[in-house]
C-alpha positions in Angstrom: -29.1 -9.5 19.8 -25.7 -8.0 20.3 -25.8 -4.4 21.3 -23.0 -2.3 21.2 -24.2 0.1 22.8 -24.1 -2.1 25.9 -20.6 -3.6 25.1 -18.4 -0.2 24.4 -15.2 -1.1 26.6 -13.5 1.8 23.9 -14.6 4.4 21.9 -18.3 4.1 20.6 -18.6 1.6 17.8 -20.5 4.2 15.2 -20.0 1.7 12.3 -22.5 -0.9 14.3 -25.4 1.3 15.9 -28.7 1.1 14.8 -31.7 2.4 15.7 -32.7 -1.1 16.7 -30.2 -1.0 19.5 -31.1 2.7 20.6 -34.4 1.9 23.2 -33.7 -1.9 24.3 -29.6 -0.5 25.4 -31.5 2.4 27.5 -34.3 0.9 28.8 -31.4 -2.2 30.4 -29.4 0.3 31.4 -32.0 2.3 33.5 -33.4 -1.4 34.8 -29.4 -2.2 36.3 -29.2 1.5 37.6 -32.6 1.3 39.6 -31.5 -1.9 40.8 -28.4 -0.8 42.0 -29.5 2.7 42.9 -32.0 0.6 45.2 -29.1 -1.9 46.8 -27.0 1.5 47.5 -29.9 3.1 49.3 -30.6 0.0 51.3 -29.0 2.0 54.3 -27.2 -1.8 55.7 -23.9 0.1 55.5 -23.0 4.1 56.5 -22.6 5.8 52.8 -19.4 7.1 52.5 -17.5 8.8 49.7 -15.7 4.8 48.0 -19.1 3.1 48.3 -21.8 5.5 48.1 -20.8 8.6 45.9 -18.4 6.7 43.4 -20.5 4.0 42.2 -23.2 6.5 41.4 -21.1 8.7 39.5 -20.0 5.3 38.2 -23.7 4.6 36.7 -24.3 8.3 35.3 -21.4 7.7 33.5 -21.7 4.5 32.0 -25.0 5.9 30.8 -24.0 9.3 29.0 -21.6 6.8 27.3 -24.2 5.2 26.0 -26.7 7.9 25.1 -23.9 10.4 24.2 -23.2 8.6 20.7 -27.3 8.5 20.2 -27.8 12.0 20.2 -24.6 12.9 18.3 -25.3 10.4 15.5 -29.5 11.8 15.7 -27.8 15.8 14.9 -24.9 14.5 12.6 -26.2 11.6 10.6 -30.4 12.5 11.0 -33.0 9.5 9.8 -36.6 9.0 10.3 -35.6 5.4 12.5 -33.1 7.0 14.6 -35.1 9.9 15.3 -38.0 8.0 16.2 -35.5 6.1 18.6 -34.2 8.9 19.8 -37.6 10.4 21.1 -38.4 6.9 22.2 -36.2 7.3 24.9 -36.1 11.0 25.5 -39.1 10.1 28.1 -38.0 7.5 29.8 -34.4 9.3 30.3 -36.7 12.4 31.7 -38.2 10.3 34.4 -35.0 8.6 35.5 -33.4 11.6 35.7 -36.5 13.2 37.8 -36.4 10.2 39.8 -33.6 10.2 40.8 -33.7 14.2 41.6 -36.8 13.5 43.9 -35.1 10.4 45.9 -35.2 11.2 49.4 -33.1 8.7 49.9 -30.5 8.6 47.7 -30.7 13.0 49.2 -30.2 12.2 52.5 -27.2 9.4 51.3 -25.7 12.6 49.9 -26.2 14.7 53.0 -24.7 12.4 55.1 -21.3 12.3 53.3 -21.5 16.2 52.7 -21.6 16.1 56.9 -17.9 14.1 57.1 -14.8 16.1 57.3 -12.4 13.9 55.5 -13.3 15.5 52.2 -11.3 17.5 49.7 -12.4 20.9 48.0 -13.2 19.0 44.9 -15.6 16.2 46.5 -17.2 19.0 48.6 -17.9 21.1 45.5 -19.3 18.2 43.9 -21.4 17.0 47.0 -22.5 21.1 47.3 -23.8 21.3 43.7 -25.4 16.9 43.7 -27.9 19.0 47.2 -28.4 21.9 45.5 -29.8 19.8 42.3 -31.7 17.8 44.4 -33.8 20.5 45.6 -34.3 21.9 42.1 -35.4 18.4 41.1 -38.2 19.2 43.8 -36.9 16.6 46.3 -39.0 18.6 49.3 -42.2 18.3 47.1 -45.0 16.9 48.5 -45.8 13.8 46.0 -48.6 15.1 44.0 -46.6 18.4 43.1 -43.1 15.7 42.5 -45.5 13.9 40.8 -46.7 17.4 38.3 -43.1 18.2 38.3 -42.1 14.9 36.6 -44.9 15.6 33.8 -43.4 18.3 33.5 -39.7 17.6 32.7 -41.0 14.7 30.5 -43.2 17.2 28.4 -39.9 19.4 28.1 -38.0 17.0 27.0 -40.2 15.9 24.1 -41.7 19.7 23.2 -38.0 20.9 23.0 -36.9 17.9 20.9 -39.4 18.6 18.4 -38.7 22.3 18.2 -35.5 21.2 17.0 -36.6 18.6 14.9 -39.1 21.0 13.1 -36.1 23.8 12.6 -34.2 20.5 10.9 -37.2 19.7 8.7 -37.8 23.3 7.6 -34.7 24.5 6.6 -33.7 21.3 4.8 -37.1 21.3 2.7 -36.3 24.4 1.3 -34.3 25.0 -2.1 -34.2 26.7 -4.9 -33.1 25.4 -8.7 -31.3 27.9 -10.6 -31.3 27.2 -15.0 -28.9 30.6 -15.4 -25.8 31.5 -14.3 -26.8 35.3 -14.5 -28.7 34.6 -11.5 -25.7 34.3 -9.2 -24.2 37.2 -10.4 -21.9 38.7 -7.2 -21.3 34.8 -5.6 -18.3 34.4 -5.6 -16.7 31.6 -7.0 -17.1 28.9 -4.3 -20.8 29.7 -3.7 -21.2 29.6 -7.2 -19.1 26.2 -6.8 -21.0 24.9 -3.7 -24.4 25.3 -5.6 -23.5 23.3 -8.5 -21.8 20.6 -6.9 -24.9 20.3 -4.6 -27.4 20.5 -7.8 -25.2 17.7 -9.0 -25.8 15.6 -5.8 -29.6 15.9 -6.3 -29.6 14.9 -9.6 -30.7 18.6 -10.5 -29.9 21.0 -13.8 -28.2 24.4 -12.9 -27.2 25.8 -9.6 -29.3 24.8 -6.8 -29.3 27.5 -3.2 -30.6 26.0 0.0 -31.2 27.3 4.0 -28.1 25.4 5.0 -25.5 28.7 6.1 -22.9 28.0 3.6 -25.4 28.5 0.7 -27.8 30.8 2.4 -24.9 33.7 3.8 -22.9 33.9 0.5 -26.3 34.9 -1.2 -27.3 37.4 1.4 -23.9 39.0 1.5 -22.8 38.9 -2.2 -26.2 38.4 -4.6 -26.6 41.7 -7.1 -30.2 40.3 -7.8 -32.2 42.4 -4.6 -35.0 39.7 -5.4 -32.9 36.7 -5.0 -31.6 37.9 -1.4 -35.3 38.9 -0.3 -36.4 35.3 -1.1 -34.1 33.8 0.9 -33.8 36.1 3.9 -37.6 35.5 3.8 -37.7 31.9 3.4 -35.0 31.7 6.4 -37.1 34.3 8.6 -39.8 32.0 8.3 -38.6 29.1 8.9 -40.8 26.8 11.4 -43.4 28.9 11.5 -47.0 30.0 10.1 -45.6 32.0 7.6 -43.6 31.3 4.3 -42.6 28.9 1.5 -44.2 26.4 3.7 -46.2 27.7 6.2 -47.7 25.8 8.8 -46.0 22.3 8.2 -43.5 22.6 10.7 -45.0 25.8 13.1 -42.6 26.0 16.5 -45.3 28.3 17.8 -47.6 26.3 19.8 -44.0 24.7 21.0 -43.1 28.3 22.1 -45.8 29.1 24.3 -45.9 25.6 26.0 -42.7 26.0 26.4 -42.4 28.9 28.3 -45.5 27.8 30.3 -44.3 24.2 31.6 -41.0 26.2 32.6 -42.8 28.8 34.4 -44.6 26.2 35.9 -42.2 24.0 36.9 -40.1 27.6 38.8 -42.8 28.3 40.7 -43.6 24.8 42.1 -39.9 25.5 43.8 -40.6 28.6 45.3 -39.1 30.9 42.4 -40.6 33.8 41.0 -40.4 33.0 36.9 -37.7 30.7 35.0 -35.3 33.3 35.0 -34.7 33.4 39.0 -34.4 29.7 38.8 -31.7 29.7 36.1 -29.8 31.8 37.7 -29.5 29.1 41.0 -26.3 27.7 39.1 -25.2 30.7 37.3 -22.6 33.4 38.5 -25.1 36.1 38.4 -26.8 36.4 41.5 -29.8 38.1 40.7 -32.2 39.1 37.6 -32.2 42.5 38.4 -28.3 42.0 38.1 -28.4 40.6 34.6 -30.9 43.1 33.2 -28.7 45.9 34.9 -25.5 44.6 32.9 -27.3 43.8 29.4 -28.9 47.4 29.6 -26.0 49.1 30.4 -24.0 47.2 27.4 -27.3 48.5 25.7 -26.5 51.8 26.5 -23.4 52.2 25.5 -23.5 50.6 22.1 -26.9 51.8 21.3 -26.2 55.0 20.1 -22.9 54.0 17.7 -25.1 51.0 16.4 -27.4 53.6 14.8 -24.1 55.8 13.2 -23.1 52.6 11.7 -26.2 51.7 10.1 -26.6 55.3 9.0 -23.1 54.9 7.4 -24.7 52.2 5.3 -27.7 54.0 4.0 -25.4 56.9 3.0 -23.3 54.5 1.0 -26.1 52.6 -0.4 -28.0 56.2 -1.3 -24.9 57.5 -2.8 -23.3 54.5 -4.9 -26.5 52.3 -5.7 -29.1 54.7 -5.5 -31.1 52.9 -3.1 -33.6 55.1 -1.3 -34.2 52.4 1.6 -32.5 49.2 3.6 -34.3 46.2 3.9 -32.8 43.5 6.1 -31.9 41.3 3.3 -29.9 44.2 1.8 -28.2 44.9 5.2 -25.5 42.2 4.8 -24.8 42.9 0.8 -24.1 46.7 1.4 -22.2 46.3 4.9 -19.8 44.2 2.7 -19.7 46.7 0.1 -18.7 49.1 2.2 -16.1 47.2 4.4 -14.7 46.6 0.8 -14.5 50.3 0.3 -13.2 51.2 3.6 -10.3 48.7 4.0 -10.4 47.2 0.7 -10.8 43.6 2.3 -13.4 41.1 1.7 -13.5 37.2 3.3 -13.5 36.3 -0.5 -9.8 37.2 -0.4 -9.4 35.7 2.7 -10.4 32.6 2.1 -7.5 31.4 -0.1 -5.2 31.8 3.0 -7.3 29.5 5.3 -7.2 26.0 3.9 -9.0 23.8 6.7 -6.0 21.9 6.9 -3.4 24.8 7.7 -6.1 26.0 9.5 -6.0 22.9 11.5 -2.6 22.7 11.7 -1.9 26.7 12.9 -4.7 26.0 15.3 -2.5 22.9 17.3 0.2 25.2 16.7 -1.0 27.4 18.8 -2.5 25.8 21.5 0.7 23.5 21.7 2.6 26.8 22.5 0.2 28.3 24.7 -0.5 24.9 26.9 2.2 22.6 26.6 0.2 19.9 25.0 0.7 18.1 21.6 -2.1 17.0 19.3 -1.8 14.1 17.2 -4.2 12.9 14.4 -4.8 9.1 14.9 -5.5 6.4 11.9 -8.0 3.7 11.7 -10.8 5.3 14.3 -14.1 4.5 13.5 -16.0 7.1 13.1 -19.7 8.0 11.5 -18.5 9.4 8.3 -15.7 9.5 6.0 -15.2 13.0 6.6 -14.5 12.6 10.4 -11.2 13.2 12.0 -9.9 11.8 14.9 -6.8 13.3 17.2 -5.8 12.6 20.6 -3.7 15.6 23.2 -0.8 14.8 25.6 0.9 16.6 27.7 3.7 17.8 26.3 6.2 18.2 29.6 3.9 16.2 32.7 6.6 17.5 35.5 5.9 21.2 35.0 2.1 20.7 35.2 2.4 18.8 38.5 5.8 21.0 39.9 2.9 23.6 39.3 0.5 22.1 41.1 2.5 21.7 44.3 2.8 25.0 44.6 -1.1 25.9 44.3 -1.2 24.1 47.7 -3.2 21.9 49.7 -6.5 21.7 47.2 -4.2 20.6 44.2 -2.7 17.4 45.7 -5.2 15.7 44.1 -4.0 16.7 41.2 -0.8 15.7 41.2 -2.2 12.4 42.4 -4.7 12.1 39.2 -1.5 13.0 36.9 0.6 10.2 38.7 -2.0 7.8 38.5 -3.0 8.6 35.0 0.4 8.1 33.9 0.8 4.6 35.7 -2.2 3.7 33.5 -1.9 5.0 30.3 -5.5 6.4 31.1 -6.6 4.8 27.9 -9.4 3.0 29.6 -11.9 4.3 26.6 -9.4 3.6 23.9 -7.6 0.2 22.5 -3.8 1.0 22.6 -3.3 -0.2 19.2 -5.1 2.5 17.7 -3.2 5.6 20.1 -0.4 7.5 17.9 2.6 7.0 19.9 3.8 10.4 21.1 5.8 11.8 24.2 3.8 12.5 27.9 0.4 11.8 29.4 -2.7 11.3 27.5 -4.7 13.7 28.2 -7.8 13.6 26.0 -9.3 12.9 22.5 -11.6 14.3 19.9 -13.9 13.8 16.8 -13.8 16.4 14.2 -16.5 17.0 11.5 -16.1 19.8 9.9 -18.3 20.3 6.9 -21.9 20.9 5.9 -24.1 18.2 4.4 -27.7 16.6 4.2 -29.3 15.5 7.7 -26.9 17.4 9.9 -27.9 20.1 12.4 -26.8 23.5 11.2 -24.5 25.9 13.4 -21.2 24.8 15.0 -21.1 22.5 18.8 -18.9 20.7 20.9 -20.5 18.2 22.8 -19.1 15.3 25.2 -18.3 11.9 24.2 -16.7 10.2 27.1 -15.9 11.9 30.5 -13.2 12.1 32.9 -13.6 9.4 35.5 -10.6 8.1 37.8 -11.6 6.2 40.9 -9.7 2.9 42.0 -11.5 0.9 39.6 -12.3 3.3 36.6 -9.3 5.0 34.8 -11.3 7.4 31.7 -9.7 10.0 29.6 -12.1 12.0 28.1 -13.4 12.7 24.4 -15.3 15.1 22.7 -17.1 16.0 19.4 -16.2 18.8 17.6 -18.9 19.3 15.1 -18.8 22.5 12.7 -20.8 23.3 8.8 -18.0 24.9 6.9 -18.2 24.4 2.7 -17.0 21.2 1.7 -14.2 20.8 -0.5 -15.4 21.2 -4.5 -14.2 19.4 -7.0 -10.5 19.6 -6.7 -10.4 22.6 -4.7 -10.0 21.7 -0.7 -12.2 23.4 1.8 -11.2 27.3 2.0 -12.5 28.8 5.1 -13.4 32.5 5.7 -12.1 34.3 8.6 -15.2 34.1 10.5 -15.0 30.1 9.8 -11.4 30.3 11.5 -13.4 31.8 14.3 -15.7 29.4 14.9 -13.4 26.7 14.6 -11.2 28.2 18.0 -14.1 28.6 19.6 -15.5 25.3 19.4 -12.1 23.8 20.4 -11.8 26.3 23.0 -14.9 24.4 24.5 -13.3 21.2 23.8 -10.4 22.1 25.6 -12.2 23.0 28.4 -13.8 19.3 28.4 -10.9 17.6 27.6 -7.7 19.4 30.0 -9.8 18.6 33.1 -8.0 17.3 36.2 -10.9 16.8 37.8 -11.7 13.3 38.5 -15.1 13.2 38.4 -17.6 13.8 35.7 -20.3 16.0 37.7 -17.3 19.1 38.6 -15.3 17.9 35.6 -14.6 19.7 32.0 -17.9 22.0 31.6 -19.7 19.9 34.1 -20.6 21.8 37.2 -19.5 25.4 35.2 -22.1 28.0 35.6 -23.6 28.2 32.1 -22.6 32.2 32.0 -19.2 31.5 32.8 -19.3 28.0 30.2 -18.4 30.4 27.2 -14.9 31.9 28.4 -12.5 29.6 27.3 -14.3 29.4 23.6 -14.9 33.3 23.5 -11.1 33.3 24.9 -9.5 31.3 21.9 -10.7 33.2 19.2 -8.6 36.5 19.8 -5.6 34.6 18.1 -7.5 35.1 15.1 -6.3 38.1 15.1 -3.2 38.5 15.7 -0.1 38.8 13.5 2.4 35.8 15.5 -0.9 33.6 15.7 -1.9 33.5 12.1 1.3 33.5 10.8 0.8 29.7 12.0 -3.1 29.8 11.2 -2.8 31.1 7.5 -0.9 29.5 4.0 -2.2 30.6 0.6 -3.8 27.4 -1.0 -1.4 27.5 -3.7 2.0 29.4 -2.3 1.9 28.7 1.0 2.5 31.7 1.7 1.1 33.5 5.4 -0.9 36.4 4.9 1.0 39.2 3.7 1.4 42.3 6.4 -0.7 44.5 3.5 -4.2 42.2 3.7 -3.2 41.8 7.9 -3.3 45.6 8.4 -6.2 45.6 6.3 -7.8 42.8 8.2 -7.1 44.7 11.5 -8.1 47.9 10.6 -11.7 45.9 10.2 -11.9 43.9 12.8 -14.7 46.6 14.7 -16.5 47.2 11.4 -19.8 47.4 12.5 -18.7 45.9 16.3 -21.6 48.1 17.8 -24.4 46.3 15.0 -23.6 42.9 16.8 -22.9 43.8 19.6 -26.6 45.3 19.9 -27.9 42.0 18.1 -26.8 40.2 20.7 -28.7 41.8 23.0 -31.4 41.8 21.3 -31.4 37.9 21.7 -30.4 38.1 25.2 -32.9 40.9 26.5 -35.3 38.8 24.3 -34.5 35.6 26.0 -34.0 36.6 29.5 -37.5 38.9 29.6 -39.9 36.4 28.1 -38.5 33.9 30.8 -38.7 36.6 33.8 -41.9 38.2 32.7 -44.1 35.3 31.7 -47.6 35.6 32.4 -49.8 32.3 32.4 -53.1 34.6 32.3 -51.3 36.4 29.3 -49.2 34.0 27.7 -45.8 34.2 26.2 -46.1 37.4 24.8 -43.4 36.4 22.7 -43.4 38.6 19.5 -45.0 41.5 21.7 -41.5 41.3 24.0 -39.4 41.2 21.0 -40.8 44.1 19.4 -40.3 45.6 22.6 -36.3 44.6 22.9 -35.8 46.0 19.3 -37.2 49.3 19.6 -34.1 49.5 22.3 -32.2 48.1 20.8 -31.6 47.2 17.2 -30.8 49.5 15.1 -32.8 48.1 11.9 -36.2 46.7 12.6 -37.0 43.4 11.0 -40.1 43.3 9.0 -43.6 41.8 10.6 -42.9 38.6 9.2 -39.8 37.8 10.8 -40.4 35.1 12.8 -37.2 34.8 14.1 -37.8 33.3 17.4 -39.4 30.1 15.5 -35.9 29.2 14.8 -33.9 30.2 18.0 -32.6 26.8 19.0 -30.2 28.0 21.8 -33.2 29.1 24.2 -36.1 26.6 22.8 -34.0 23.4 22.1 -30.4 24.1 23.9 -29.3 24.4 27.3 -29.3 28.8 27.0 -33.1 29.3 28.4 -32.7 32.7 30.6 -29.0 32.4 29.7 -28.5 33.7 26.8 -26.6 36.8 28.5 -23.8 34.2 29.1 -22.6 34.8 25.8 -22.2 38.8 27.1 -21.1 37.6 30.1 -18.6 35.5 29.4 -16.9 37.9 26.9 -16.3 40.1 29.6 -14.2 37.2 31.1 -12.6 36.4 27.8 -11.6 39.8 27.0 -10.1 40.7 30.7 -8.1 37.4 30.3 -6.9 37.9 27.0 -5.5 41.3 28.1 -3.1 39.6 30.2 -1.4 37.9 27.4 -1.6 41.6 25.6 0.8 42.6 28.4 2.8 39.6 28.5 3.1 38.2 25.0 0.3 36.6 23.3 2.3 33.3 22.7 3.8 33.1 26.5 3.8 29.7 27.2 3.6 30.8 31.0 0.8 33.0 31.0 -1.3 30.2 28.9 0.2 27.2 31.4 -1.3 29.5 34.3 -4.9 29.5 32.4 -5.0 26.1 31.6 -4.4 25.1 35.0 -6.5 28.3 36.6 -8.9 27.6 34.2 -9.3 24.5 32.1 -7.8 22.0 34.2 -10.9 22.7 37.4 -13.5 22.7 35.7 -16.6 23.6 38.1 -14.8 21.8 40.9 -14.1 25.8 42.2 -16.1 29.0 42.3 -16.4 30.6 39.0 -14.9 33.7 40.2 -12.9 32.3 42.5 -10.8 30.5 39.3 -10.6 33.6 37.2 -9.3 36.0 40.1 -6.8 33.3 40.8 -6.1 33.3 36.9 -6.3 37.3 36.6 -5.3 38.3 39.8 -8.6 40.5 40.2 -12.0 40.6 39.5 -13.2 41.1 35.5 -13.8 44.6 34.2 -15.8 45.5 31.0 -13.0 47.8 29.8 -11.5 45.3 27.8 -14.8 44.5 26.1 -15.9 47.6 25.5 -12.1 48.4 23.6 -11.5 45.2 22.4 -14.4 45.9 20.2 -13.8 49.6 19.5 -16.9 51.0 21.4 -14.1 52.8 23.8 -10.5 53.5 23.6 
């Protein structure tokens, strides 16, 4: 049977993978690596950087090209056989990957090239973070505790892929059918849209509401009817869980607790303390008592103004509705009134100035300016549904990006070797030229862009890696990435409008694709996000989305659906003056997460269990200014720390603003469009990847160390 999952000389071939292909492409692929792992390993020849470390970086490659498609298409396009594929091979990738980590020989192969002194910064970085994995892969185990640790990272694998799975189920098997109109009273006209047209996909009468965030937040912000907003917030609240509409079908709380107890588990057979000591081995912090000292002095400081602004709520929910108390499910629905009142603004208004395809269009805009690149949309890609867009980046003028190179010194040679090379090539080596959009300069990269909400797609907004970097003598790789978002689709023959906060998301998620895709770095394990400490991954994304903001940015970003027309300095003063409403509120949610996260990690007790709902309670009585009720179970649904990469790191999200917000402030002195400023970011930045010191890139970028002044002002806790 042909599999084109082991023949993918291009891009991936979406229109042609089945599930049939998914386990027989990964269980060859794993058979050839072993094999050649083994013949590597051999020891008949001294290992050296050409024939030890590239060919290995060679087969990691080649086989994240050929899962990386598989678990895209298994959160974009969701089915019972692919899913069952997917988790097919989730084990077997688990062991590998284990195996590998536990090699003693393929260690000390490593250690022996780390030991020659012919190497560049780049390959030492690399070398530096391939030992340091090795010993958190338990590699000076003795074998029955390699053998518990393996167990281990297999059980992970699967619990954690069927936490996800059961937030999927639950939220999609929720809705609600709607016979009146009445009912939506408040929507505004493209929820009220969005309901219809999907009652109209199901074959249903009326308006039908789901779970999925562009039905579910309209409702909670803008529903009159109380009752209607209760239901939902508690059908959400419960997702996954013991409780609600349906309780127990899809319960992530056994998941929870194993979770946390396989992780604390696997910590201390290295020598740590709890989870959260070993996340932080390839993290910027340094310490736990370090993070907890930074996300309770952010506490703090916002804790006391998060109360005055909820208390600003109740008064003007007492004195224009009447309402004697806030619930969380009116929270949202009087905030809004009140912003309305305050600065006479609403995203409803907004929206008509943010078609996605301005949007788009402002957003290139912008980064064209800011990086001297181009972005091109490209014809005839295949891609895994109609909706899809593809577009390919080149550098716009190659000579200043390598004259500036050759003055960062020794370190950077090797880039202005990659960019000469590169260019020789055409560094299309994952693309067929015929389908490329002729355009000026060096390729530099490529993405997918899905942009809009629909059946048997993950919720929230990712960017996730397609194809890699990779330039060696024999492999010449740009890289591509997947840009996935859930904004409204368009309705009937009105196009997509997005709220501001959609235009938020969207930089952000390209600000991690940039990050991915402007890497010099030749290899995949320093390149893009690769090799980034996690708390540091979120500065370029958190970075981007301050041109949201600003007048000379969305002058590009915004045209009135039927004028044209930018938003008018009125509605951007407006939009201004509330851009803190409520800053302190989330702010102080996000630490609620983040405590939340970080403490059940570092104080896990096997004698006492997770603790879970006990810590959280805990977290909010410092924190949040508006307790949830006792049903709440909103940890059954957090992904990031149960089913993503953020376990003990959801801080980085803190964290990283700091970065984001110091940085920005250097274009708020120089000019938020300078072309120079942003050329020195993306090469400071962007272009190394983890190939350097976290802090060592951002001082070179900044010319200091961050401060949390910018933060704290940029979000109108301090002038």
């Amino acid at each position: 049977m042909e599999n084109p999952l082991l023949d993918m000389p291009g891009l991936p071939p979406f229109g042609r993978i089945q599930a049939e292909h998914v386990e027989p492409a990964i269980d060859a692929l794993l058979a050839r690596n072993r094999a050649r792992i083994a013949d590597l390993t051999r020891g008949e020849e001294p290992p050296t950087w050409e024939r030890f470390i590239e060919p290995l970086e060679l087969l990691g490659d080649t086989l994240e090209r050929a899962w990386s498609p598989v678990g895209h298409l298994n959160a974009v396009m969701n089915s019972e056989a692919l899913r069952a594929a997917y988790n097919a091979c989730l084990p077997k990738l688990s062991a590998y990957g284990t195996e590998l980590g536990q090699n003693r020989a393929l260690f000390e192969g490593y250690r022996a090239v780390a030991a020659q002194e012919h190497l560049d910064a780049t390959q030492r970085q690399l070398l530096n973070h391939a030992l340091r994995d090795f010993h958190l892969s338990g590699v000076d185990l003795p074998p029955e505790q390699q053998a518990r640790f393996k167990e281990i990272d297999q059980a992970l694998a699967g619990l954690t892929a069927k936490f996800a799975e059961n937030l999927l189920d639950a939220t999609h098997a929720w809705s609600k059918q709607l016979a009146d109109e009445a009912a939506l009273a408040g929507l505004p006209a493209s929820a009220r849209a969005l309901a219809r047209q999907t009652a109209t996909q199901r074959g249903e009468e009326g308006w039908v509401l789901t779970l999925d965030f562009p039905s579910y937040q309209p409702v909670m912000t803008y529903a009159d009817d109380r009752e209607l907003r209760q239901e939902l917030y508690e059908a959400y609240v419960t997702r996954a869980s013991e409780l609600g509409p349906h309780g127990g079908q899809w319960d992530n709380g056994p998941l929870m607790e194993e979770i946390l107890a396989l992780r604390h588990e696997q910590a201390r057979l290295l020598g740590f303390a709890n989870y959260a000591e070993r996340s932080l081995a390839t993290k910027m912090a340094r310490t736990t008592d370090e993070v907890m000292g930074f996300l309770n002095d952010l506490a703090d400081r916002v804790a006391a103004k998060a109360r005055e602004e909820l208390a600003e709520v109740r008064d003007f929910a007492r004195a224009h509705a009447g309402a004697t108390a806030i619930e969380p499910w009116d929270l949202a629905y009087y905030s809004e009134k009140l912003r309305e009142q305050r600065y006479a603004i609403t995203q409803e208004e907004l929206r008509p100035f943010f078609p996605l395809d301005r949007v788009i269009e402002g957003l290139f805009a912008v980064l064209e300016r800011l990086f001297d690149i181009s972005i091109q949309e490209v014809q005839g890609v295949e891609t895994w549904h109609p909706d899809v867009r593809f577009f390919e980046i080149r550098a716009r003028n190659p000579q200043v990006s390598e004259a500036a190179a050759a003055d960062e010194g020794s370190h950077d040679a090797t880039v202005i070797h990659q960019a000469r090379a590169d260019e020789t090539t055409g560094g299309v080596a994952n693309s067929t030229p015929d389908k490329l959009a002729a355009g000026p300069g060096e390729l530099r990269g490529q993405f997918y862009l899905d942009p809009f909400s629909r059946p048997h797609k993950r919720g929230g907004a990712w960017m996730d890696v397609c194809v890699s970097r990779l330039h060696t003598a024999a492999v010449d790789q740009i890289p591509c990435a997947y840009l996935v978002c859930n904004f409204t689709p368009p309705v009937d023959d009105q196009p997509s409008l997005l709220t501001h906060t959609e235009v938020l998301t969207l930089f952000h998620e390209c600000g991690h694709g940039l990050h991915h895709l402007l890497t010099r770095v030749d290899y995949p394990a320093v390149g893009g996000i690769s090799g980034v400490p996690w708390d540091a991954v979120e500065l370029p994304s958190q970075f981007l989305e301050n041109w949201c903001w600003e007048r000379e940015s969305l002058d590009l970003i915004s045209g009135h659906v039927d004028t044209g027309a930018p938003i008018p300095e009125d509605l951007f003063q407006r939009l201004r003056a509330a851009k803190n409403f409520q800053s302190a509120m989330q702010m102080a949610r996000q630490l609620e997460f983040a405590l939340f996260d970080f403490r059940i990690h570092l104080e896990y007790d096997p004698v006492r269990g997770g603790r879970i709902y006990e810590i959280l309670e805990e977290v909010r009585d410092q924190v949040a200014p508006l307790k949830p009720p006792a049903f709440n179970r909103f940890a059954h649904g957090f992904s990031h720390i149960f089913a993503g990469g953020y376990a003990a790191g959801y801080y980085s999200y803190k964290w990283a603003e700091v970065l984001s917000a110091d940085a920005f402030s250097l274009f708020e002195e120089r000019g938020i469009l300078d072309t120079n400023t942003g050329r020195a970011f993306r090469q400071h930045i962007l272009e190394q990847g983890g190939s350097r010191d976290a802090m060592e890139l951002f001082v070179a970028f900044r010319g200091r160390k961050p401060t949390i002044d910018a933060l704290l002002r940029h979000g109108g806790i301090a002038a």
